[in-house]
C-alpha positions in Angstrom: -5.9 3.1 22.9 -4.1 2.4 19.7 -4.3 4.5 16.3 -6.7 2.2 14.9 -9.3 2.4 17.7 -11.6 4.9 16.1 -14.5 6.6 18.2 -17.1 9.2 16.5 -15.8 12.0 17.9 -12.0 11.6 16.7 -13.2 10.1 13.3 -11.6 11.8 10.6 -12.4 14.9 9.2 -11.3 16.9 6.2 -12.4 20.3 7.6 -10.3 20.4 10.6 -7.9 22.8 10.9 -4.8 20.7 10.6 -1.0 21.4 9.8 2.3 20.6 10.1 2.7 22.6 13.7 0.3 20.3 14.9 2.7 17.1 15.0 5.8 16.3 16.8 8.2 14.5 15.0 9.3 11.3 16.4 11.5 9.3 13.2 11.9 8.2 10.0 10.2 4.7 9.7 9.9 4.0 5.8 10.6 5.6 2.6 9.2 5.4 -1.2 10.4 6.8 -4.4 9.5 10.2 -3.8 7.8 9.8 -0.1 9.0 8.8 3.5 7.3 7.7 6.3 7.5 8.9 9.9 6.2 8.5 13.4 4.4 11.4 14.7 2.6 12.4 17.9 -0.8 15.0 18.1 0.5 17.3 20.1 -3.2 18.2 21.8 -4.2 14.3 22.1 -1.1 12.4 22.3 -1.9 10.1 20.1 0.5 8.4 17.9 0.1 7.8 14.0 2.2 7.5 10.9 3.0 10.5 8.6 3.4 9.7 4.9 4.9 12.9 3.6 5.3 13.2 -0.8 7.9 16.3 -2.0 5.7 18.2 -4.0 8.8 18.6 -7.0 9.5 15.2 -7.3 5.8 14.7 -7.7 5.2 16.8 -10.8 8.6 15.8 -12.1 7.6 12.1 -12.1 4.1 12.9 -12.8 2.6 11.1 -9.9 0.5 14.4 -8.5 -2.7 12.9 -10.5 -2.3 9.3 -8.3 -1.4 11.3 -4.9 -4.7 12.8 -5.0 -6.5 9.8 -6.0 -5.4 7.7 -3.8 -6.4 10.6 -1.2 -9.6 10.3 -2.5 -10.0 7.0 -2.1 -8.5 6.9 1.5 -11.2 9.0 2.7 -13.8 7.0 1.8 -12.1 3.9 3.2 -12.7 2.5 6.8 -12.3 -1.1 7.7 -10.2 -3.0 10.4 -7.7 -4.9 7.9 -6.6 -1.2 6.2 -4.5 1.4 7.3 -7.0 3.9 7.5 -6.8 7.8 7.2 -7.4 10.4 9.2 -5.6 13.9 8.3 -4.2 15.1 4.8 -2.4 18.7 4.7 0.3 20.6 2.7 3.0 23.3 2.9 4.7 24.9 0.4 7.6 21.8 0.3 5.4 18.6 1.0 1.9 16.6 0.5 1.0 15.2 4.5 -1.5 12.1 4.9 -1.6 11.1 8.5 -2.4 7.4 9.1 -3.1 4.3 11.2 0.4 3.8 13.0 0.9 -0.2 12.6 4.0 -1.0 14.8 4.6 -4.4 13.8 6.5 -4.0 10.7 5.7 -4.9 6.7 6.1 -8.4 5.8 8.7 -7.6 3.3 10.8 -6.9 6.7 9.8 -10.1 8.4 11.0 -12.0 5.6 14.4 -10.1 5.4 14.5 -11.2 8.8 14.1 -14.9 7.9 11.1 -15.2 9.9 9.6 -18.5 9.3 5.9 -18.5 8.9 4.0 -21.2 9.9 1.0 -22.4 7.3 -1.3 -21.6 9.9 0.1 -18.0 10.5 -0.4 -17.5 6.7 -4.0 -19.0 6.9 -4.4 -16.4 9.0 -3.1 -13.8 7.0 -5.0 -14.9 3.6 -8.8 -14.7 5.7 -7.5 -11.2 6.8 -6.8 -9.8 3.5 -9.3 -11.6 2.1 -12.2 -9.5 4.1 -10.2 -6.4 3.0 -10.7 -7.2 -0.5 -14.2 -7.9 0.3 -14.6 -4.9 1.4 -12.7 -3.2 -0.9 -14.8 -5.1 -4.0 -17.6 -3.0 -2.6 -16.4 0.1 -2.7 -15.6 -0.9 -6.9 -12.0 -0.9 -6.0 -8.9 -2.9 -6.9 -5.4 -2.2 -4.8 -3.4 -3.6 -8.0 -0.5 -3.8 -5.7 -0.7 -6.4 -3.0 2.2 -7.8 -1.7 4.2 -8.3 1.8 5.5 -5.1 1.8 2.4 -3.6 1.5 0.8 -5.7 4.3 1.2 -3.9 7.8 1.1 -6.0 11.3 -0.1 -3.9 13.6 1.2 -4.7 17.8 -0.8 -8.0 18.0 0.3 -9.3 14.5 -3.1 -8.4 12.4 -2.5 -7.6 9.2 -3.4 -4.0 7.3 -3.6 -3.5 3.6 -1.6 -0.3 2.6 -0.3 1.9 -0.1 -3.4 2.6 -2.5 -1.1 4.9 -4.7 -2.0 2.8 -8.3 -5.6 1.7 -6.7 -8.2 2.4 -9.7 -11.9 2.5 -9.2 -14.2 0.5 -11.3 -18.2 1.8 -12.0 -20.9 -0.6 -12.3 -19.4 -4.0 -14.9 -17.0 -1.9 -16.8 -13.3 -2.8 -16.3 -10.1 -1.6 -15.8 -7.2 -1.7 -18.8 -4.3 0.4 -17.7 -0.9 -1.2 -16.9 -0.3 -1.1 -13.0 1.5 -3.3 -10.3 4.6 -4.4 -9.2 5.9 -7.2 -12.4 6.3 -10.8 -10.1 3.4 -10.0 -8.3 0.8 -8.8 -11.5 -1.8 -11.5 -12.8 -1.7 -12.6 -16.3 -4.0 -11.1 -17.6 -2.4 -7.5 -16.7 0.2 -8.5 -19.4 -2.0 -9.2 -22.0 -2.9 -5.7 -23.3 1.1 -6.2 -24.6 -0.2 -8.3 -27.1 -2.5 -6.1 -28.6 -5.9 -7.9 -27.7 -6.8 -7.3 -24.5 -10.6 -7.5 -22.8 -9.7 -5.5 -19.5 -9.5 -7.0 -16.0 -11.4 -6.8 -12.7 -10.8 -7.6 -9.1 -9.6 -11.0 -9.9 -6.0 -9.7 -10.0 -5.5 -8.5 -6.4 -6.5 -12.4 -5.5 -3.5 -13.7 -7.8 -1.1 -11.2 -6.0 -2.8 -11.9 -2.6 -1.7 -16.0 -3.5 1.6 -14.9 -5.0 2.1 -13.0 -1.4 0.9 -16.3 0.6 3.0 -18.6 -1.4 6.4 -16.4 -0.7 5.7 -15.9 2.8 5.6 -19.7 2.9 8.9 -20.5 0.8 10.7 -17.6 1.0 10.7 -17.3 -2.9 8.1 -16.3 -5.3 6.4 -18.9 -7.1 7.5 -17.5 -10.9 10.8 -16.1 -10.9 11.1 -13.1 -13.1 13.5 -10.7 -13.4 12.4 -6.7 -13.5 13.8 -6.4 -17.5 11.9 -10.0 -18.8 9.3 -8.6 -22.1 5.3 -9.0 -21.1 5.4 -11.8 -23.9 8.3 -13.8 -22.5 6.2 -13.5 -19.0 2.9 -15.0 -20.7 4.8 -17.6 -21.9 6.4 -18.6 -18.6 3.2 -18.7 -17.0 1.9 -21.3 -19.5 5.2 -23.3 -19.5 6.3 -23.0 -15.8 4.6 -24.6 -13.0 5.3 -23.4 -9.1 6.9 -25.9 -6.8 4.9 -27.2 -3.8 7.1 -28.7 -1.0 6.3 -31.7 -0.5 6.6 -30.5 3.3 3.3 -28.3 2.6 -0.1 -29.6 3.9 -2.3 -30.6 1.1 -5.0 -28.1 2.3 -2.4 -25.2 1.9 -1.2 -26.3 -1.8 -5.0 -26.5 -2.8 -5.8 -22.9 -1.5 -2.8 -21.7 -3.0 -3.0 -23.3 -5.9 -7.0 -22.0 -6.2 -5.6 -18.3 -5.6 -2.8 -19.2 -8.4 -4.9 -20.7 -11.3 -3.5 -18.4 -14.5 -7.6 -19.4 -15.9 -9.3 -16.1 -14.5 -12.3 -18.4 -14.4 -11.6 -21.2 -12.3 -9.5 -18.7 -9.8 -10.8 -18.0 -6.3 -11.5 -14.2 -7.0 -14.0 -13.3 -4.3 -15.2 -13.1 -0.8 -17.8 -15.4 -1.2 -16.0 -18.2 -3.4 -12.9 -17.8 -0.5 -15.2 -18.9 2.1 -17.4 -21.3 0.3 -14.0 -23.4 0.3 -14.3 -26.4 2.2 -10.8 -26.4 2.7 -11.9 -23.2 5.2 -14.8 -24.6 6.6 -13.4 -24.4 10.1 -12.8 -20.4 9.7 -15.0 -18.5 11.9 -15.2 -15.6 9.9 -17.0 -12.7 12.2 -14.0 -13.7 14.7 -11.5 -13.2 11.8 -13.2 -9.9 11.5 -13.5 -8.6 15.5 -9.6 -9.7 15.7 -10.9 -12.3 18.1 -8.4 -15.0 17.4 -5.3 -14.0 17.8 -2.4 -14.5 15.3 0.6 -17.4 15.8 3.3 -15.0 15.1 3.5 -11.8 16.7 6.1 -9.0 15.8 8.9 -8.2 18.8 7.1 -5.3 20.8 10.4 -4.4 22.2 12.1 -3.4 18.9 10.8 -0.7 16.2 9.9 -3.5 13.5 11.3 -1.2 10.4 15.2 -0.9 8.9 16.9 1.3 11.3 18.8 3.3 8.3 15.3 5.4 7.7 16.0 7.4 10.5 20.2 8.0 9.9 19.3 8.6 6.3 16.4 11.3 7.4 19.3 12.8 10.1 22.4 13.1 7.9 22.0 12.5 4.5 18.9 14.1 3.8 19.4 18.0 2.4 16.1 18.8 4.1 14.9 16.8 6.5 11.6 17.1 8.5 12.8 18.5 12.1 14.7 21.9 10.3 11.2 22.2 8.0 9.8 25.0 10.3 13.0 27.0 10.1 13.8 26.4 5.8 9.7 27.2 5.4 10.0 30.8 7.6 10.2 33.2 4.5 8.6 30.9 1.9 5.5 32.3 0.6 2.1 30.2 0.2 2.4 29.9 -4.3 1.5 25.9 -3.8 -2.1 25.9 -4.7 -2.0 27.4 -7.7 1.1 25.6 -8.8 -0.9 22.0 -7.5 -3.7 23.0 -9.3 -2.2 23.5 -12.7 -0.2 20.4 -11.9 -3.7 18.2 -11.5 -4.6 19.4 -15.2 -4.1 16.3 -16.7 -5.1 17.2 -20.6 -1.3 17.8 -21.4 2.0 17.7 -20.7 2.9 21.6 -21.3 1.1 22.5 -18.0 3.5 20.2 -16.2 6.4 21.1 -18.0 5.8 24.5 -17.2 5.0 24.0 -13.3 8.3 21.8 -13.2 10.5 24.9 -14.8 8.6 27.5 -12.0 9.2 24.9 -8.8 12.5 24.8 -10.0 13.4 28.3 -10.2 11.5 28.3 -7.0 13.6 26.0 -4.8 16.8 27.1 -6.1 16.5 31.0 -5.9 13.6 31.1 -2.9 10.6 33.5 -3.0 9.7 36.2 -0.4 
């Protein structure tokens, strides 16, 4: 039984008495700006799962404690074959732990560094998948606000998993949602309206622009606006009105139409749902419940005889890294259990001096120790 194979009795629970001693580390599979990934192994049940670990410093420095905790909260509540679903969160004195669905198929980001060619069925396939996630996710009155292949997951038989709900913001009843989140070439244009001055809010219909942004370079190997990470929010609305993607002339009509639909810059006339997605006629032959049971089985499936995943993770975690995972135990022996308080004052999010002050004691913390 894999990691996503969830029965009642092993469901997960935020009561159980879970740490760090309860893991054994296997290696480094993925990092973030101020997180890594790893492959660990329940000691009592075997089982295997990912570890996300976050270095509690470089949170509160960068100010991210308030979105590790939220997208915690959100994880919890989440349960749904096309995500990478949660079952454990802990912390020590060093780290924040969530353990996770371990997908060992690779991100899609990967695949395409590997000039894997997908095939327009394969990214059919991958669109009807994400596509019930976001379903699902629409009902929980949530929007990811970063899709894109390197947060899609294959799991061993090539399915895909939505991950990463670190900028995820939930929505109550019609209001919307007006902060500035995503990753630039993959954001919807409306996010970039607020730059202007005017701005009405957005919904869900974002995640479906970055889902057909995602489709579209899986297909070419190139985004379908090419921006660089400096280009002004204006200059960015005014490509999208003045440029128009390529569609090789090698593409199917039926994929250019469904990209296209997933692509319209007019919020109205984009596909932005569920329901509109399969009231396509274009995806008449999809047979949605066996989409959903994993039934039909995907036309590219990752090399089971390979760790899908840049082999440099683990020699980073091994010999670059000042403190990595497998000496933890031995650098955490005479550290003293200050974390809660200091994650607590951290969370205050009314000003900055709380932060400030909790970046100075961490600080003076790490680099002098505390009995």
């Amino acid at each position: 039984m894999t990691s996503t194979d969830m029965t009642a009795s092993e469901a997960p629970c935020l009561f159980l008495s879970v740490n760090f001693d309860h893991f054994q580390i296997l290696r480094a599979i993925g990092k973030g700006s101020f997180g890594k990934v790893c492959i660990v192994q329940k000691k009592d049940t075997k089982k295997m799962y990912a570890m996300k670990y976050m270095n509690k410093l470089k949170c509160v420095e960068r100010n991210e404690v308030r979105n590790v905790f939220k997208e915690l909260q959100i994880m919890q509540n989440l349960e749904h074959p096309f995500l990478v679903n949660f079952w454990y969160s802990f912390q020590d004195e060093e780290d924040m732990f969530m353990v996770v669905d371990l997908l060992l198929g690779g991100d899609l980001r990967y695949h395409l560094q590997q000039n894997v060619h997908f095939s327009e069925n394969t990214v059919k396939m991958y669109i009807c998948e994400i596509a019930l996630a976001l379903g699902y996710l629409r009902s929980k009155r949530i929007i990811h606000r970063d899709i894109k292949p390197d947060n899609i997951l294959l799991d061993e038989h090539g399915h895909c998993h939505l991950t990463d709900f670190n900028i995820a913001a939930i929505v109550k009843d019609d209001l919307r949602a007006t902060s500035i989140a995503g990753t630039k070439p993959y954001m919807a244009p409306e996010l970039f309206l607020p730059y202007e001055g005017t701005h009405p809010g957005y919904s869900f219909t974002v995640d479906w622009w970055s889902l057909g942004v995602s489709a579209y370079e899986l297909l070419r190997g190139q985004r379908p606006y090419i921006m660089r990470s400096s280009m002004p929010p204006n200059e960015i609305l005014q490509m999208f009105h003045k440029v128009s993607p390529g569609y090789p002339a090698a593409w199917s009509p039926e994929i250019k139409s469904l990209i296209r639909k997933l692509l319209s810059i007019d919020v109205q006339r984009r596909v932005s749902c569920l329901g509109e997605l399969q009231g396509l006629d274009l995806l008449s032959d999809v047979n949605w419940d066996a989409v959903l049971s994993k039934q039909l089985p995907p036309s590219f499936i990752p090399n089971r005889r390979r760790l899908n995943c840049d082999p440099t993770f683990e020699l980073e975690e091994m010999i670059l890294e000042s403190k990595p995972l497998h000496k933890k135990k031995k650098r955490l022996a005479r550290k003293t259990l200050f974390w809660i308080h200091c994650m607590a004052l951290a969370f205050d999010g009314r000003s900055r001096e709380p932060r400030q002050k909790l970046v100075a004691v961490v600080q003076t913390y790490n680099n002098k120790g505390m009995d």
